[in-house]
C-alpha positions as CSV (number, residue, x, y, z in Angstrom):
1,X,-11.0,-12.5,18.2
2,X,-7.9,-12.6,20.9
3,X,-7.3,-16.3,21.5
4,X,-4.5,-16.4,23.4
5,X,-2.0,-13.4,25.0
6,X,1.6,-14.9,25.8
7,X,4.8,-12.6,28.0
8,X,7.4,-13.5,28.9
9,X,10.1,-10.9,30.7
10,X,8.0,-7.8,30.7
11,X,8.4,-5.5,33.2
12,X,7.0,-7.4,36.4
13,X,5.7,-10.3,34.7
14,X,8.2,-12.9,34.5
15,X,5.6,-15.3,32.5
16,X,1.7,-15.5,31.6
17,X,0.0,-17.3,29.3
18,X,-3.7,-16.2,29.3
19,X,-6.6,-17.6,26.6
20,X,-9.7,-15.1,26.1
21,X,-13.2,-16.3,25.0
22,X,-16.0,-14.4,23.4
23,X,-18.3,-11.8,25.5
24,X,-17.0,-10.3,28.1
25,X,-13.4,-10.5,29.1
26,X,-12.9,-8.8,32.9
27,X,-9.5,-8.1,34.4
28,X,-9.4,-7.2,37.6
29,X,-6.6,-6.3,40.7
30,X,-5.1,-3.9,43.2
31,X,-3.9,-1.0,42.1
32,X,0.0,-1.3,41.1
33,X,-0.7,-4.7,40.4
34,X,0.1,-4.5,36.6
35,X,-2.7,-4.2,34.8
36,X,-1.2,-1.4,32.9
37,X,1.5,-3.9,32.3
38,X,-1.6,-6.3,30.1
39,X,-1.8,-3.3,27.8
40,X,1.6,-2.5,27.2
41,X,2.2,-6.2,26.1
42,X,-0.5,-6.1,23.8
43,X,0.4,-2.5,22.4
44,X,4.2,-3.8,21.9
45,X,2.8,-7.2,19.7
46,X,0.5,-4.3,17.9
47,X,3.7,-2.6,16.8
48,X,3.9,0.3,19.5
49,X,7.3,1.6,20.3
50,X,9.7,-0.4,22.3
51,X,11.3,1.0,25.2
52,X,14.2,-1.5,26.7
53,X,13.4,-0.6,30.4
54,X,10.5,-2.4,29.7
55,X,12.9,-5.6,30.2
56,X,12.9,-7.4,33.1
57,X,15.7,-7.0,34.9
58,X,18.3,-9.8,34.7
59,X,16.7,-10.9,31.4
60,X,17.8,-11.0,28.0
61,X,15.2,-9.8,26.3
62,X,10.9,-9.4,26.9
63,X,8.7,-11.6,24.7
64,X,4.8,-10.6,23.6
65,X,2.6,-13.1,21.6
66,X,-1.0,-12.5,20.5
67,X,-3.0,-15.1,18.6
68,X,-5.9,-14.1,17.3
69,X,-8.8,-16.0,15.2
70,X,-10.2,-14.5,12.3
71,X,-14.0,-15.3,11.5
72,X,-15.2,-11.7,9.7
73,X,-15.1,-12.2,5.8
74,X,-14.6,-8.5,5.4
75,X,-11.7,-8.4,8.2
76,X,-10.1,-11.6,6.2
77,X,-10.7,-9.4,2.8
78,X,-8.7,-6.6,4.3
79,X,-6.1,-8.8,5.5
80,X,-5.4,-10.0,2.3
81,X,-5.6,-6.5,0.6
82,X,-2.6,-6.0,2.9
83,X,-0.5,-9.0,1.6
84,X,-1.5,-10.8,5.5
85,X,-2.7,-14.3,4.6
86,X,-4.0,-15.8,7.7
87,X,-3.1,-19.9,8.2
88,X,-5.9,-22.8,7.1
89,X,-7.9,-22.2,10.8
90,X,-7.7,-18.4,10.4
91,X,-5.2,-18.1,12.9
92,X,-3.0,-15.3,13.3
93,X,0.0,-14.8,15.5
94,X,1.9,-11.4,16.1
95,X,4.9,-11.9,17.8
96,X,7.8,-9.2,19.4
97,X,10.4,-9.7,21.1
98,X,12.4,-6.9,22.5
99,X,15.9,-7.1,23.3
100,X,18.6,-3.8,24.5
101,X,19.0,-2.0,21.4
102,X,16.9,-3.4,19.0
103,X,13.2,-5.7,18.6
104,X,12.0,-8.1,15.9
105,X,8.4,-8.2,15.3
106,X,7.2,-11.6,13.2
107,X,3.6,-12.6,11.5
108,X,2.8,-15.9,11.2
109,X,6.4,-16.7,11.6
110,X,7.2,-14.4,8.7
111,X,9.9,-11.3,9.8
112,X,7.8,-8.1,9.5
113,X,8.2,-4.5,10.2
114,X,6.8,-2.7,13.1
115,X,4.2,-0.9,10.4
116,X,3.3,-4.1,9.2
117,X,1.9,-5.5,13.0
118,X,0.4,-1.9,13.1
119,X,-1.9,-2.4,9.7
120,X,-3.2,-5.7,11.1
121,X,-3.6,-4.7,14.4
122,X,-6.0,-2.2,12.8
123,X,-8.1,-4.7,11.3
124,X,-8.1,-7.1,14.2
125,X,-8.3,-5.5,17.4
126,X,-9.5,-1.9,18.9
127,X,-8.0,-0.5,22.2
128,X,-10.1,2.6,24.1
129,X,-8.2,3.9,26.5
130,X,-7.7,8.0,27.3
131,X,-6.1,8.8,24.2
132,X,-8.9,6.8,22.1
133,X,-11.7,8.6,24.0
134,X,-9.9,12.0,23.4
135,X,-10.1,11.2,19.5
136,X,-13.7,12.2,20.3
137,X,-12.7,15.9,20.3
138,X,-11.3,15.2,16.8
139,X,-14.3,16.3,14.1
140,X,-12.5,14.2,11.9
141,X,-13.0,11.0,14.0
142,X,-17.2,12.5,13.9
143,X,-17.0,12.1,10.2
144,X,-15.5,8.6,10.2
145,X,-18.2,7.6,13.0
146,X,-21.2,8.4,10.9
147,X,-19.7,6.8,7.9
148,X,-19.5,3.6,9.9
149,X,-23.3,4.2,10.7
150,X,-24.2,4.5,7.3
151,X,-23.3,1.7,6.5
152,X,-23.7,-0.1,2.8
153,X,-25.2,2.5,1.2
154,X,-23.0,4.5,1.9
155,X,-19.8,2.8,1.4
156,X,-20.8,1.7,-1.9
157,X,-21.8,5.1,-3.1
158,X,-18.2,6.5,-1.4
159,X,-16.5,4.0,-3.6
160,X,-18.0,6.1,-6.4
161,X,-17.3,9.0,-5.0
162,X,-13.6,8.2,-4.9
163,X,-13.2,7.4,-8.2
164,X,-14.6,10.7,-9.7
165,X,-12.5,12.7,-7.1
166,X,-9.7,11.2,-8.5
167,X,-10.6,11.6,-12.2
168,X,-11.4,15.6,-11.3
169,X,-7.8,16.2,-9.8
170,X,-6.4,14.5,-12.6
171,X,-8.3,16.7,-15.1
172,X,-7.7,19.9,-12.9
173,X,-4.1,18.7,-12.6
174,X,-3.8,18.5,-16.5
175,X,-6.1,21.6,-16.9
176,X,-3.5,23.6,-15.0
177,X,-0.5,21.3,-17.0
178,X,-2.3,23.0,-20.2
179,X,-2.5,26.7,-18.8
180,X,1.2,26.3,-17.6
181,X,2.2,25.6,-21.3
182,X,0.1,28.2,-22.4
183,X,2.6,30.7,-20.6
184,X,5.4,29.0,-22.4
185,X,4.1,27.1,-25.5
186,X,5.6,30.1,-28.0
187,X,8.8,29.7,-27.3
188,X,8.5,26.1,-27.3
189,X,6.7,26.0,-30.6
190,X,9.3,27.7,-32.1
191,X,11.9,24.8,-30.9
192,X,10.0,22.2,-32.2
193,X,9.1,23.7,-35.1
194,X,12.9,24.3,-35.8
195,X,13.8,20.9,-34.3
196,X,11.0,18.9,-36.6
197,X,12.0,20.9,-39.9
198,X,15.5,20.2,-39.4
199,X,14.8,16.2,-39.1
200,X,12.2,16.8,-41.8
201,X,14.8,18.5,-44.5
202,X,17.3,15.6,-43.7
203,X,14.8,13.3,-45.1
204,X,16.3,10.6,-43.2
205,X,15.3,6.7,-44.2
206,X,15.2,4.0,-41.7
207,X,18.9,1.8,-42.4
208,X,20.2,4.7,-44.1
209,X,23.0,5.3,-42.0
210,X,23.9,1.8,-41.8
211,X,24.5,1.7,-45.9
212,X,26.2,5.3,-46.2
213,X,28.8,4.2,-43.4
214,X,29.6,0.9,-45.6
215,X,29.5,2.6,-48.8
216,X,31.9,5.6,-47.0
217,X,34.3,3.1,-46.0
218,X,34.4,1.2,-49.4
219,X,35.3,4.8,-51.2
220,X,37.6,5.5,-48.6
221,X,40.0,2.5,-48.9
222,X,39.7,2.5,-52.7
223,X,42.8,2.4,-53.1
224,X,43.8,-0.4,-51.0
225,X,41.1,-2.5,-52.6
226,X,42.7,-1.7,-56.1
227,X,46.0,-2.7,-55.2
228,X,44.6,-6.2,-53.6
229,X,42.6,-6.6,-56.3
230,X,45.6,-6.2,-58.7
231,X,47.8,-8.8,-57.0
232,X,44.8,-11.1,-57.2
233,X,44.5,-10.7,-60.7
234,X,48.2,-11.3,-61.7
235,X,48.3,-14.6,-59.0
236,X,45.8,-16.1,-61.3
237,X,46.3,-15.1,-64.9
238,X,48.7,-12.2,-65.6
239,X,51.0,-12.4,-68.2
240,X,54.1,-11.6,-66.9
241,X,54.6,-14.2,-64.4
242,X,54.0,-17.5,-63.7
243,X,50.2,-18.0,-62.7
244,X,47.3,-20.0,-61.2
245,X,46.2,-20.5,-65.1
246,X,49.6,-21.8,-66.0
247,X,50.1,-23.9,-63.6
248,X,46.8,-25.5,-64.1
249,X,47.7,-26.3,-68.0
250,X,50.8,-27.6,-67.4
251,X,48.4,-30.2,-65.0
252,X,46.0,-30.7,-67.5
253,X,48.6,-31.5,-69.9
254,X,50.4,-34.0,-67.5
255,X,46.6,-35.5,-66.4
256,X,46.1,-35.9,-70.2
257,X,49.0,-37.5,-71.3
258,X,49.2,-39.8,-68.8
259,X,45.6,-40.8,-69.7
260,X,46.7,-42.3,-72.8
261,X,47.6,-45.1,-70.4
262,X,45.3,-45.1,-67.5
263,X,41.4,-44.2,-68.2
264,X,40.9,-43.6,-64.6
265,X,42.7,-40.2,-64.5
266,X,39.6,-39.5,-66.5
267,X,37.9,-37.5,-63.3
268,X,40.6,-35.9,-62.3
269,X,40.9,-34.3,-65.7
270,X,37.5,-32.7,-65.6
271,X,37.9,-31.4,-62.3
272,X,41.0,-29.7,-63.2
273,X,39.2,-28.3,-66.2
274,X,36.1,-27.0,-64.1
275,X,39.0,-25.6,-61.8
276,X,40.4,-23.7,-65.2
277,X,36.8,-22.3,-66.0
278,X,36.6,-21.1,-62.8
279,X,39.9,-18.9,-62.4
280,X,39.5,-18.1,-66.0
281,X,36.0,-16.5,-65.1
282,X,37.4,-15.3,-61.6
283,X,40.4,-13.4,-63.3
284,X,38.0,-11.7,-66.0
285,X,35.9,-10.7,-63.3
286,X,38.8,-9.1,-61.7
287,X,39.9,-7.5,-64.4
288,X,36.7,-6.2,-65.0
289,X,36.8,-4.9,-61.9
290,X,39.9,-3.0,-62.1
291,X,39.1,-1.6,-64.9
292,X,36.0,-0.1,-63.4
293,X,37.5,0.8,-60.2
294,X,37.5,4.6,-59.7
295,X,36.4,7.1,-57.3
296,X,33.7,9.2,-57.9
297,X,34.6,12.5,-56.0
298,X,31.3,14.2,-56.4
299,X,29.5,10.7,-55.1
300,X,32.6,10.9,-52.2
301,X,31.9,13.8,-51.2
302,X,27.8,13.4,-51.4
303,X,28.2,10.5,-49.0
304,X,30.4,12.1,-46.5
305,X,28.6,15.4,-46.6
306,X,24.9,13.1,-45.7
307,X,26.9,11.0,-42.6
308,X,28.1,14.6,-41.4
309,X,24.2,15.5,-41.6
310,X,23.0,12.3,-39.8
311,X,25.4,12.1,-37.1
312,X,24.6,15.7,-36.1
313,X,21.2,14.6,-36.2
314,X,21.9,12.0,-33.8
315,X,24.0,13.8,-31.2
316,X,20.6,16.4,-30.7
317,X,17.7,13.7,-31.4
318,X,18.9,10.1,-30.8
319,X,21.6,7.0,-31.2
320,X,19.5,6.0,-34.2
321,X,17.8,6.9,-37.6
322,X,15.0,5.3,-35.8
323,X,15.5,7.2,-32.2
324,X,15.6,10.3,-34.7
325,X,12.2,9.1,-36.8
326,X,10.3,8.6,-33.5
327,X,11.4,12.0,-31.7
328,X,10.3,13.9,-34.8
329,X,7.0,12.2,-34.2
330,X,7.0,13.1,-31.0
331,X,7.1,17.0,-31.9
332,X,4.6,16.8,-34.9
333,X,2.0,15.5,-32.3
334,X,3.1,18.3,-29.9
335,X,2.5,20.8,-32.8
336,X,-0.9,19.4,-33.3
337,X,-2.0,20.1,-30.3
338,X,-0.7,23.3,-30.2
339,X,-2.4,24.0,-33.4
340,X,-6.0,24.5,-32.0
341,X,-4.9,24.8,-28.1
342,X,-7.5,26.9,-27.4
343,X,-9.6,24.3,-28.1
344,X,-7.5,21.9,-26.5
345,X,-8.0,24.0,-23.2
346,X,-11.6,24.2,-23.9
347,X,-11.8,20.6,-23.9
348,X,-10.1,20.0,-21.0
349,X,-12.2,22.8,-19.2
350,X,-15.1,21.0,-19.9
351,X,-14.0,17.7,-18.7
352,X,-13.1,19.3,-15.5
353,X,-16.5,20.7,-15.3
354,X,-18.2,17.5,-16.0
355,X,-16.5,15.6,-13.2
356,X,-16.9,18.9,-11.3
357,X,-21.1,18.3,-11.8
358,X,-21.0,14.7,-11.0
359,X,-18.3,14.6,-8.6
360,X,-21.5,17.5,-6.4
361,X,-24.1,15.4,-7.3
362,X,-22.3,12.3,-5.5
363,X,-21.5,14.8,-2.7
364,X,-24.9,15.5,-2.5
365,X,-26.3,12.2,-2.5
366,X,-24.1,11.2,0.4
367,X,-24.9,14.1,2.3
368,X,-28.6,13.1,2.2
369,X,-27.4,10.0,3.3
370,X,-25.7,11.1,6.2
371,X,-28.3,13.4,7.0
372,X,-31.2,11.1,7.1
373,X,-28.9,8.4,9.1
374,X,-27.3,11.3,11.3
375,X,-30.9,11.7,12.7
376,X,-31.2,8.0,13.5
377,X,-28.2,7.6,15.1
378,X,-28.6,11.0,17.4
379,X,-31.8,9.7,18.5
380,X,-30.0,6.3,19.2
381,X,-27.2,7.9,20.7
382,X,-29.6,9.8,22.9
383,X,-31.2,6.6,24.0
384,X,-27.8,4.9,24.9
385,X,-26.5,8.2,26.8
386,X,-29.9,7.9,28.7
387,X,-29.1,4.9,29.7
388,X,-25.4,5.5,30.6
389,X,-26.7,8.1,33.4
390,X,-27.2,11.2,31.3
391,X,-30.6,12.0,32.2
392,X,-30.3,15.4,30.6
393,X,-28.3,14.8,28.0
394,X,-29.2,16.2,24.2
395,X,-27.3,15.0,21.6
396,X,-27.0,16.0,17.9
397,X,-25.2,15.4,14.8
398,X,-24.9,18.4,12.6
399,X,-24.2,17.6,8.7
400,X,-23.0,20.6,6.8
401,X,-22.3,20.5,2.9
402,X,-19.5,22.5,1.8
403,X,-18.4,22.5,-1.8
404,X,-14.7,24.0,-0.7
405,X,-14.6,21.2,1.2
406,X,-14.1,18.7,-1.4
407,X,-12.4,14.8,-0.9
408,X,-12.9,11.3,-1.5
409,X,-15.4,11.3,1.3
410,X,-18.2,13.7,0.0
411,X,-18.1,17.3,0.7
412,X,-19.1,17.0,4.5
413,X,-18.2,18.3,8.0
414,X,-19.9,16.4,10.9
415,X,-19.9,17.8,14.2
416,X,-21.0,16.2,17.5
417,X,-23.0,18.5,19.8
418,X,-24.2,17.8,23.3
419,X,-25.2,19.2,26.2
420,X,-25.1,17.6,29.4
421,X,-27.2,19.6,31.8
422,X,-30.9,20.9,32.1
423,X,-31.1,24.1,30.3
424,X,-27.5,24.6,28.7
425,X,-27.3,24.5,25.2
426,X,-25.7,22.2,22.6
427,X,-22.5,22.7,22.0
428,X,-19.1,20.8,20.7
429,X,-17.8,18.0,23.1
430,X,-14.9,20.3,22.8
431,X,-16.1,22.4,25.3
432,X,-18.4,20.3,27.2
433,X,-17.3,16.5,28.1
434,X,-14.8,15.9,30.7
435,X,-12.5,12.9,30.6
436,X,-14.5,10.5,32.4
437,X,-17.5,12.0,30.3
438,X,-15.5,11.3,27.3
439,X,-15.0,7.6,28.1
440,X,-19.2,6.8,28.7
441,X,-19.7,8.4,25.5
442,X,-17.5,6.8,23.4
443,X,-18.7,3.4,25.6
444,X,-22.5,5.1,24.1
445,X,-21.5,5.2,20.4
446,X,-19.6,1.5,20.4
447,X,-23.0,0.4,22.1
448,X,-25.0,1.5,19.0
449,X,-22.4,0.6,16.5
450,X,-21.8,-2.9,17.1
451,X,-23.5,-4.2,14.7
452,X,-21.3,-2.1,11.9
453,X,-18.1,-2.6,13.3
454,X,-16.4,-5.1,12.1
455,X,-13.1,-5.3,14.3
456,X,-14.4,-8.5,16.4
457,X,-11.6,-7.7,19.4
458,X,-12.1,-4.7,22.1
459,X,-10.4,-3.3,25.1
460,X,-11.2,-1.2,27.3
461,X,-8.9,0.7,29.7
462,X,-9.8,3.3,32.1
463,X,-13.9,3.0,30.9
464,X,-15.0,3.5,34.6
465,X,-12.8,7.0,35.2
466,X,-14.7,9.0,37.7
467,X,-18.0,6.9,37.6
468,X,-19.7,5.0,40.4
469,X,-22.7,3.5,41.6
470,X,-25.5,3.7,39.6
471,X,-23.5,5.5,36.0
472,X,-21.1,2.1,36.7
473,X,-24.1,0.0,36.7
474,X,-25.1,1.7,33.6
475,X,-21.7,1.3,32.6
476,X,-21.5,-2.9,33.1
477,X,-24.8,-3.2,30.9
478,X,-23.4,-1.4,27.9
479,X,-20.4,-3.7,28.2
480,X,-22.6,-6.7,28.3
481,X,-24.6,-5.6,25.1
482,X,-21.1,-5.0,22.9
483,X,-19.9,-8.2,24.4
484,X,-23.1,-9.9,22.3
485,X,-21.3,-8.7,19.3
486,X,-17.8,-8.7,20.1
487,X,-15.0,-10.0,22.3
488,X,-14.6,-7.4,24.8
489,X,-11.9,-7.2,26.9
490,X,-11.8,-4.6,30.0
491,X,-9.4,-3.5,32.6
492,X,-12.0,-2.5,35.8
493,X,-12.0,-1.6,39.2
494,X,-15.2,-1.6,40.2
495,X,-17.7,-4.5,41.3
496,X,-20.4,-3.2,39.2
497,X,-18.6,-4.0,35.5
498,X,-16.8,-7.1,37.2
499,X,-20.2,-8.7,37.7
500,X,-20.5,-8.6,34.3
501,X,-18.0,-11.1,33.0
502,X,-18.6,-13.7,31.1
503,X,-15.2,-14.7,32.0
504,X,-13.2,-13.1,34.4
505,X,-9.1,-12.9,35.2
506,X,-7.1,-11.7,38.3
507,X,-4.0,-9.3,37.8
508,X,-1.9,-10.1,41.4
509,X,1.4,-8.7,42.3
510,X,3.3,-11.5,44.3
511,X,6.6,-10.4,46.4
512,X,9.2,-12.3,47.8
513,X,13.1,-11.9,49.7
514,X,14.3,-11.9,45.8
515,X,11.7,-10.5,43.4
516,X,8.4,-9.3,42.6
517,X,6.1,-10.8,40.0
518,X,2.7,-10.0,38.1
519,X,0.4,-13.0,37.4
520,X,-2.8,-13.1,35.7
521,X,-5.0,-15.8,36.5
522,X,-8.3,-17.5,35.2
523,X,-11.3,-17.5,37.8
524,X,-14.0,-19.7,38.6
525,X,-17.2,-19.0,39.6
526,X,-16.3,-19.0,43.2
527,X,-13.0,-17.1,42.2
528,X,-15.5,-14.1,40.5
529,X,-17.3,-13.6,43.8
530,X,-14.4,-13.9,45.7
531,X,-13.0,-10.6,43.8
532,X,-16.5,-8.7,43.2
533,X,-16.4,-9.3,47.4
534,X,-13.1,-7.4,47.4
535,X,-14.0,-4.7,45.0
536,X,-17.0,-4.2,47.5
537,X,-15.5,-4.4,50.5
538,X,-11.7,-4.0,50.6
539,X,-9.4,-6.5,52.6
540,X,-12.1,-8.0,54.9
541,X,-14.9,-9.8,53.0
542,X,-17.5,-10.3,55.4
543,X,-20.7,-12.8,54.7
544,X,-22.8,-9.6,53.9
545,X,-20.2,-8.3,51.4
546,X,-20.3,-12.0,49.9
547,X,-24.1,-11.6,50.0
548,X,-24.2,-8.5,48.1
549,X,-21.0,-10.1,45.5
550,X,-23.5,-12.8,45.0
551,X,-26.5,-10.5,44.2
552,X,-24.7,-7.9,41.8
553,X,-23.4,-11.5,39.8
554,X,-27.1,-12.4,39.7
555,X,-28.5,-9.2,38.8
556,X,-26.0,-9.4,36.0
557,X,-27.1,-12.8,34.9
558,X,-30.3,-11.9,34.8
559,X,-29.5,-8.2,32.8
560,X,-27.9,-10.4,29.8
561,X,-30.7,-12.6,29.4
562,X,-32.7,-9.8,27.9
């Protein structure tokens, strides 16, 4: 519920800090004395559009705070399917603060956008004003009502529902994917036919490239290794000049003489011997090599022609042998499918048709639930319109089934019908319900569903348009029932719904040389009579209008004991 309502700078208000309680919430005051004021407050902190004028003048910027305490399970489920994680009590704050030329909005201290105080404010609070009760005309808003009527057995069967809607426009989407290729699939056929059997002629192995590029390069500086190879050759045991295996036997010969004398030159001798082993068998090696080194111009040409092959490959099919493997693939499974499509479509027909079957019997099975639950509610709604000073109101719900109609939500339309008068017949609150009409039956349908709605927080502006005596009597009961079930919060100028508070504020203008201010204020018991005696009597509250203030409070203490 609404815990606590905090401006500061907005429009006449200078400052207000207000704390709401469960049942009934009344505001009351004299006309121009800001109650419109409340509600803008509250919309801005609900993510409403800011307008700057709505600043104070001489102040720097307007300030809204709304704290609210969340005790529904299912409100603090949908909270958190939004990412909005209330604090340890279940407390949370929306804040907004406007300033010329741009407004913050914060949640639970946390900088949010406007959208985001909008998605909890859906959860958390509900406001009825004009435009809410003109929703009424909406059939859309009809639908949504019954829904909410319905209940658990409904929801959970719509949660079904949903799921096969969406796996039948996926299958008509790829149905219609299918028949689009159909149009097209010959001449794409014959690309990926072409495209496969050119990868497929290549005959191209994984690491391929990697070894024609190095043997390519090795045939291509053949030449260069010969020559290197040659001077390597020489520099350790050509003939013709002094060499690495010279040099060492003259050492060995030095080592060995010199070991006639000292035995301990006995290691370095063997290490220069292993050292001649090793450039003797490093020299044949080169030589060997030489010897074999020539290049194979068919094997040249073989190589260079097969790197031409692959890189062309790669420029149409991928960076890679691999890239190249894996797009072939690709098209062989494309073929494949192309290879009995008719078939393929047939499948995919029947899938379609499948979902199509169960997707109507789901339909159908919430339309019977609608149906048998429209019934109840009409005669409920019938009851509470009764009661709301309706005497010859009729009122029906009409559930039609219509397989064009298709959604997530079934395949129904739901229209409200109602006639107001003796002898005229039903027809769409289009054409029948006034404004003020408008307001006492929406007031009708939140009587009945307060037990299914979940949102624990109501206001209601302008419920008592164009009603008076007895129909705002009428009025003040329905109030008192919802407030059983919910916080409601309304905006009221007459005695009848004021008598009704559980708890009851004061909306004054004040005036002075320098300013004018709006204050709301908390009354007592004595305050509540005080202002019911106004609403009754105007300016001059006489002992009989405090009399009759004191009777309509007990009349309404006496109405919510039942």
């Amino acid at each position: 519920m609404l815990e606590r309502l905090v401006v500061k700078n907005v429009a006449l208000m200078d400052e207000a800090e207000v704390e709401f309680s469960d049942g009934l919430n009344i505001l009351t005051g004299e006309t121009g004395a800001g109650k419109s004021i409340l509600i803008d407050s509250i919309n801005l902190a609900l993510g409403a559009k800011a307008d700057k004028n709505l600043i104070r003048r001489g102040a720097e910027y307007a300030y809204v705070e709304l704290v609210f305490s969340v005790r529904s399970e299912k409100v603090l489920q949908q909270l958190k399917e939004m990412e909005i994680f209330p604090e340890e009590d279940g407390k949370v704050i929306l804040q907004r603060r406007i300033m010329p030329g741009k407004s913050s909005c914060r949640l639970n201290g946390e900088t949010v956008s406007g959208k985001t105080l909008k998605e909890a404010a859906s959860v958390l609070i509900d406001i009825h004003g004009q435009h809410e009760h003109q929703s009424l005309l909406n059939e859309k808003k009809h639908l949504e009502v019954l829904n909410l009527y319905c209940g658990q057995p409904l929801s959970s069967l719509m949660e079904e529902l949903s799921e096969v809607y969406i796996k039948y426009r996926e299958a008509e989407k790829e149905l219609q994917l299918a028949m689009e290729e159909d149009a097209a699939k010959d001449r794409e056929i014959a690309l990926a036919q072409f495209e496969l059997k050119e990868i497929e002629e290549a005959d191209v192995k994984e690491g391929e490239d990697m070894e024609l590029e190095e043997e390519f390069r090795r045939m291509e500086n053949i030449k260069a290794i010969g020559q290197s190879v040659a001077l390597a050759f020489h520099l350790l045991g050509g003939y013709e000049q002094e060499n690495v295996q010279t040099l060492i036997g003259r050492a060995l010969k030095g080592v060995g003489d010199a070991m006639d004398y000292d035995k301990a030159l006995d290691t370095a001798m063997q290490q220069l011997v292993q050292a001649e082993e090793l450039v003797r068998d490093a020299s044949r090696f080169l030589q060997h090599y030489a010897d074999d080194l020539e290049l194979d111009e068919q094997q040249y040409s073989y190589t260079k022609d097969r790197l031409d092959t692959i890189n062309k490959l790669k420029t149409k099919y991928g960076n890679s042998v691999e890239e190249i493997l894996a797009y072939a693939q690709e098209k062989a499974k494309f073929l494949n499918k192309f290879e009995d499509f008719e078939q393929y479509k047939q499948e995919l027909s029947e899938k379609k048709e499948a979902l199509y079957q169960s997707l109507c019997t789901l339909c159908q099975k919430a339309h019977d639930v609608r149906k048998t639950e429209a019934k109840v509610l009409q005669s409920k709604m019938q009851e509470a319109l009764l009661e709301l000073n309706f005497p010859y109101a009729q009122f029906e719900i009409e559930v039609v089934g219509d397989e064009k109609n298709l959604s997530k939500t079934g395949y129904d339309r739901v229209s409200f019908l109602i006639s107001l008068n003796a002898g005229e017949q039903l027809k769409p609150l289009t054409h029948v319900a006034s404004g003020g009409e408008l307001s006492r039956i929406m007031l009708a349908l939140k009587t009945v569903l307060a037990g299914q709605d979940e949102i624990e927080s109501l206001i209601f502006d302008e419920i008592d348009a164009g009603i008076s005596g007895k129909t705002a009597w009428k009025v003040s009961e329905k109030l008192g029932i919802i407030g059983r079930e919910h916080q409601v919060i309304c905006i009221t100028h007459l005695p009848q719904i004021a008598a009704m508070a559980d708890h009851h504020f004061m909306i004054e203008k004040q005036q002075s040389a320098e300013r004018t201010t709006t204050t709301l204020t908390a009354l007592d018991e004595q305050g509540m009579l005080g202002e019911i005696a106004r609403l009754l009597g105007g300016d001059v509250i006489t002992d009989a209008v405090m009399k009759n203030a004191q009777e309509l409070k007990e009349m309404a203490i006496q109405t919510k004991q039942y």
